[in-house]
N, C-alpha and C positions, 0 to 999 in steps of 0.2 A: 051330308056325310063328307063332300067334299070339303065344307069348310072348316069339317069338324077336325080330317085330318092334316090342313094346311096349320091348325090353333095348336095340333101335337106335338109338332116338328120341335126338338129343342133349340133354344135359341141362348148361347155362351150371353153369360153374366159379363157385362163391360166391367170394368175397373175404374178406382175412382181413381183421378189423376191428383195425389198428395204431393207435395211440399217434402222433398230428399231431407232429410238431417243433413247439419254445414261438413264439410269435408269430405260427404257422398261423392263419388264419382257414377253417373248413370252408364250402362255400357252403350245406350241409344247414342250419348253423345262424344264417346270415343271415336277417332279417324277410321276406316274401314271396318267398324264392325256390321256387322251383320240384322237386320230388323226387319219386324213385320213378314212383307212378303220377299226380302231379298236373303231371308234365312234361308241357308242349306239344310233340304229335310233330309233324314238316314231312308232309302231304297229298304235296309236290312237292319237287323240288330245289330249286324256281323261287321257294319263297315267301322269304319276309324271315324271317328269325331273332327274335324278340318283342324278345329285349334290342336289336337294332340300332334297331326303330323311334324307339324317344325319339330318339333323334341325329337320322335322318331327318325326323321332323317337328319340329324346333325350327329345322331348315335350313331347312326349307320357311316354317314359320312365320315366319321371318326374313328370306325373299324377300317373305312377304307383306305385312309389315310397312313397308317403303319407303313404301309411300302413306300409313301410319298418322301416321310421325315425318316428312314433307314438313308434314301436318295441322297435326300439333302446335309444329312451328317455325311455322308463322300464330299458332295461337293464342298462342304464347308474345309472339311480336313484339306479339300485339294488348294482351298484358298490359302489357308492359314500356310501351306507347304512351300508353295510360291510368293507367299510375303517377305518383301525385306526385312531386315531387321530393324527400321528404325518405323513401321506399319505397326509389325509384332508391337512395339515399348508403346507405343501409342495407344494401340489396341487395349493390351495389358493395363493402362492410366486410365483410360477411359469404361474401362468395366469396374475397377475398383470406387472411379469417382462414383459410377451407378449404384456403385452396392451402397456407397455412402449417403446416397441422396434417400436409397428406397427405408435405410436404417431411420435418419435420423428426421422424416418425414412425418407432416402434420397423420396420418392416417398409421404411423409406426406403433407398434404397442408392447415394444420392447423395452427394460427399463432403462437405467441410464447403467448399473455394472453390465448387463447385455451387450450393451453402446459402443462401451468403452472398449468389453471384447474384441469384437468384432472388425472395430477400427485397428487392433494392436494386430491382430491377424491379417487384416488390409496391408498395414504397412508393411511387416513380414516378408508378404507376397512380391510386395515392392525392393525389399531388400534384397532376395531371393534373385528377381528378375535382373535388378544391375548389377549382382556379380556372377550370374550367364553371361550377362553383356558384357563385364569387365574381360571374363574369360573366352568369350567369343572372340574380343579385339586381339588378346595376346599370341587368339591361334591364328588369329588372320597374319599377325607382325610376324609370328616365328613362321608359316608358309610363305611368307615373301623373303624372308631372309634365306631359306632354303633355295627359293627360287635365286635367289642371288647367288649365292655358292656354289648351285649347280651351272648358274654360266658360268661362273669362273671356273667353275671343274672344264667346263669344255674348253674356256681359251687356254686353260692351261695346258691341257692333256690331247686338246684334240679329237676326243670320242664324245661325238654327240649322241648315238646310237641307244648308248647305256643309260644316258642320262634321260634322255627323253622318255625312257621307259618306265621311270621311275615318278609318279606323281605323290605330288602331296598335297593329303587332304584335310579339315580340320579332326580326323578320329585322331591320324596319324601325329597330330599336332598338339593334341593334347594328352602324349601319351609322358612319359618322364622322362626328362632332359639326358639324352645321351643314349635313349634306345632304341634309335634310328643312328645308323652311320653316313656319315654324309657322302652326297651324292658323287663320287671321284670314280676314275678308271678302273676299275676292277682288274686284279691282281690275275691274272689268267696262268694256274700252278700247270710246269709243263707234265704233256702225260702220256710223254717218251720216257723209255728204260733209262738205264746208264749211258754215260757219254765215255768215250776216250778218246786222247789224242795218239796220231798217229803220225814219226817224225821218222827220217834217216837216222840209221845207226851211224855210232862217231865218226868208223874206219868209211863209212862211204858218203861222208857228207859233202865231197869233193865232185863224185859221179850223181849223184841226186840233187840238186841243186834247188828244183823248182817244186811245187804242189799238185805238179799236174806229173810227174816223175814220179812221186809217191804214190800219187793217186791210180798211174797206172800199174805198177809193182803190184802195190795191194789186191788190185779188182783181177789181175794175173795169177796172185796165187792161189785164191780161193774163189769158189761157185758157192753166193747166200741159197740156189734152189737144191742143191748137192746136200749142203750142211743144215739145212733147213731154221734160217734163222731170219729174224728180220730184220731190216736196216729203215729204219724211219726220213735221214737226214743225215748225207756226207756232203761234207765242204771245206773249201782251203782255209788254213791260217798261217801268219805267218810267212815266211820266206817260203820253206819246205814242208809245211806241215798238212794233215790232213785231220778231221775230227770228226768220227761217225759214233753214232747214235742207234741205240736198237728198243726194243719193246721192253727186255726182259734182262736177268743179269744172266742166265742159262744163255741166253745170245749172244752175249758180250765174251761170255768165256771164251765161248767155239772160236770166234772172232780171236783173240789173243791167243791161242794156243795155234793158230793157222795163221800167223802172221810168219813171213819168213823172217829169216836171221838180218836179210840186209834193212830191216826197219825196225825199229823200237817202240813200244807202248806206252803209254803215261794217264795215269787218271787225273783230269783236271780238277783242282782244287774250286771247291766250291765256292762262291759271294755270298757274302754275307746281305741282306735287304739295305737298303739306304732307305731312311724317311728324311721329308724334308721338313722343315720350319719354315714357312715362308714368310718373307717382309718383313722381317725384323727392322727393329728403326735402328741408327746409324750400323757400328761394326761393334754386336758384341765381343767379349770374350769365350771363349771357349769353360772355362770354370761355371761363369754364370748361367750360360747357357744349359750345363748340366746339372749345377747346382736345383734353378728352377725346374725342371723337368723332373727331378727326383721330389725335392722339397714342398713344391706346391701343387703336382698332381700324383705323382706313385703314393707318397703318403697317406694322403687325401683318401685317396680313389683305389688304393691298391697297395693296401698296409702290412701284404705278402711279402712285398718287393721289400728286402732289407738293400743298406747304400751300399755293402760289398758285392751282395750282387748285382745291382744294377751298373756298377762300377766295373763290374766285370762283363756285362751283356753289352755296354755301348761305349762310345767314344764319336768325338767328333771330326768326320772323313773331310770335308772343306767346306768353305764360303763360297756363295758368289752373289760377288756384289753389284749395283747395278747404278753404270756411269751417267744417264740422268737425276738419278734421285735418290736421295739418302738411307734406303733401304738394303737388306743382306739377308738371304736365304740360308740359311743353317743347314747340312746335311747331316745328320747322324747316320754310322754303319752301327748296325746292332742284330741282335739274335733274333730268329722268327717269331719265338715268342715276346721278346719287348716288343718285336714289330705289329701286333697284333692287337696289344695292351694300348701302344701309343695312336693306333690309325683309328681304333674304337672311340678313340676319347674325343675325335674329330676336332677343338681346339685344345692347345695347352696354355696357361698361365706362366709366364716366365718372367717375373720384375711386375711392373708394371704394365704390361702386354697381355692382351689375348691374344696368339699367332694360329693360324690355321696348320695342321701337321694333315702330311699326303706323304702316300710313297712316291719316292724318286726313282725316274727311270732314266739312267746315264746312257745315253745313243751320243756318238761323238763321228761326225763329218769331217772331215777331211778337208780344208781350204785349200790344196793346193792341187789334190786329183779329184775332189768332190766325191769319194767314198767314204763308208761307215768303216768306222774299229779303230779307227787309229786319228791322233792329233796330226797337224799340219808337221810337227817336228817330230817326227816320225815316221815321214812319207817318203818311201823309195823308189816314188817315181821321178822322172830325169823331167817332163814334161807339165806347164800349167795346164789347168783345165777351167775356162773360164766358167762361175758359177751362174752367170744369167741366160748364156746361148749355148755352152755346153760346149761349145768348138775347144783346143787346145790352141795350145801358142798364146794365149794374153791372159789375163787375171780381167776380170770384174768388175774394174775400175776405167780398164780402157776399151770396153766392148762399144760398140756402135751397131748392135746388132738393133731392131723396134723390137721383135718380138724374144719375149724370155721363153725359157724352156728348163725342164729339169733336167740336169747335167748326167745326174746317174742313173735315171732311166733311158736317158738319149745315148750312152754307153752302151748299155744292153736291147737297144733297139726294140725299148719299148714305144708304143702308138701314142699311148697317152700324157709322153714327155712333156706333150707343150698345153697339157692342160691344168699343168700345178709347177710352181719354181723350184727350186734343187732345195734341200731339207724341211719340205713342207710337211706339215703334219696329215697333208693326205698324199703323201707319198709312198708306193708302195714298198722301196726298198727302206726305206726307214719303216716302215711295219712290221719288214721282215727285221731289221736291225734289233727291233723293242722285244720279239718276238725270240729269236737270239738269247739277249740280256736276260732274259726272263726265265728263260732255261737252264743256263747255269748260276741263275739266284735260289737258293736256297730257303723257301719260303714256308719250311716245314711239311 
């Protein structure tokens, strides 16, 4: 019985070992497959078959990956942000050349009008790219030319403050010619009330001689906390004169109606703006000079402006010429409104010239007592004041002092005299001088 049930046992049918048909591949003889007893048996119906995983997890892999490529679109943006601009043209060459290789490549199966497409839109892209680039250079040329103008606004003017505060960038560079005003001293409108002056009457101009005589009279007849008004800025002019300034014109009345009999009132005539034309080549004429400013930019640019009236808003106040070199600065006096038309336009066309136009601001020092307001010929003092040590008794020429000093604050016993030279433009009485001027101009 025992042998009967060893004969029952079944025993698997071998297989005959045939001859592949040609171009069979057997999987016995593929690299790492799997035979005989080194097959992976299934535990469960339920598991995964080994060959399906790869597929499974490259799926999976590829869901995970979303957050990976969100990453790297940042970082790519970050690169491409930080690239030069001659990276960028190269970049831009280099993906068009790609597009063209992948077009017109053995495995392409686009026809030839596809081709041709394709290519014309390529180049396109190309053309597209070098006039950004054309236009990228012109904002780079026109923010360096600004940056040029604004130094010369500062060695002209002196206020580097204003200037530095002002950058330019290529938005601002590519915006239209003339909608940026250039970068100069800014016109600071005064934003005190009315001004008057304040002189001896006829019959006592004999007994009142001085401004500190006036000065006293004045502040004698009337109490500003009494009459409740304000006074902004009282100061001398003049031999005998006195000029105060209030918030409001209600102030100024009180003020004139409280002056006594022995002084007299005057409202100072307002200044007209000066702009300047700077560097003109040799000495124009005055004709010419108005001529082109009406003809080749009011016209132009401001076809409101008829020539009577512009003929009647400006005229030309003087020259100054300059004894190394063949240039001349034009001053025009003109109305608030030309003044604002002309400083807008930031160059003007005149002949053959581009000239830069800026407001002028006239501060006039003093060579022979080193004070503001007045010309050397027209200086009532009896005594020199030399302009490098500030001592009196010698002029300038024959100081022997090492160290210079500013003359008109070393007057006033200011600290910081010996830290800037007499009419410097960081001086503070010429600050106050510009500051003055500015006041009674008339800037609308």
């Amino acid at each position: 019985m025992a042998d009967k049930d060893e004969a029952s046992v079944f025993t698997p049918r071998q297989s005959l070992c045939r001859t592949p048909p040609s171009g069979v591949t057997i999987l016995e003889d593929l690299p790492g497959s799997a035979t005989g007893a080194s097959k992976c048996q299934r535990e469960s119906p339920g598991e995964l078959i080994p060959a399906m995983r790869p597929r499974r997890d490259s799926e999976q892999r590829e869901d995970e990956g979303d957050g990976d490529t969100a990453a790297g679109d940042e970082s790519a943006e970050r690169i491409l942000r930080r690239a030069s601009k001659e990276e960028l043209m190269n970049r831009t060459h280099e993906a068009v050349k790609s597009i063209f290789s992948v077009v017109t490549g053995p495995g392409s199966k686009l026809n030839k009008s596809d081709t041709n497409s394709i290519a014309t839109c390529g180049h396109d892209i190309l053309a597209i790219v070098a006039a950004l680039n054309l236009r990228l250079a012109e904002a780079e040329l026109a923010a360096a030319s600004a940056k040029l103008e604004a130094a010369r606004a500062v060695r002209a003017t002196g206020d580097g403050g204003a200037v530095a505060s002002q950058t330019r960038t290529y938005a601002s560079a590519l915006k239209l010619a003339g909608s940026d005003k250039r970068a100069t001293k800014e016109i600071r409108k005064p934003e005190a009330g009315p001004v008057m002056a304040i002189y001896p009457a006829a019959e006592q101009e004999d007994s009142i001689k001085t401004a500190e005589d006036t000065k006293r009279i004045l502040k004698s007849a009337m109490d500003p906390t009494v009459m409740q008004v304000q006074v902004t800025k009282i100061r001398k002019v003049g031999r005998a004169g006195v000029v105060v300034q209030t918030t409001s014109e209600e102030s100024a009345e009180k003020i004139k109606r409280a002056v006594p009999p022995t002084l007299r009132v005057t409202v100072p005539r307002s200044r007209k703006p000066l702009v300047a034309l700077r560097n003109m080549l040799g000495n124009p004429q005055n004709d010419e000079v108005l001529n082109g400013v009406f003809e080749q930019n009011l016209r132009v640019k401001h076809p409101t402006w008829t020539a009577d009236r512009f003929k009647a808003a400006c005229r030309v106040a003087f020259k100054k010429s300059r004894r190394d070199r063949n240039i001349t600065t034009v001053v025009l006096e003109c109305t608030s409104e030309l003044r604002d038309v002309l400083v807008a336009l930031d160059r003007l066309f005149i002949g053959w010239e581009s000239v830069v136009v800026c407001d002028y601001i006239d501060v006039t020092c003093c060579h022979n007592c080193q004070q503001y307001g007045h010309p050397a010929a027209h200086c009532r003092s009896k005594e020199t004041v030399c302009g490098k040590c500030g001592d009196a008794g010698h002029k300038a020429a024959d100081c022997k002092a090492a160290a210079s000093r500013c003359a008109t604050c070393h007057r006033f016993g200011r600290r910081d005299a010996e830290q800037h030279s007499t009419a410097s433009r960081d001086c503070p009485a010429r600050r106050y001088a510009e500051e003055r001027f500015l006041s009674v101009t008339n800037y609308g």
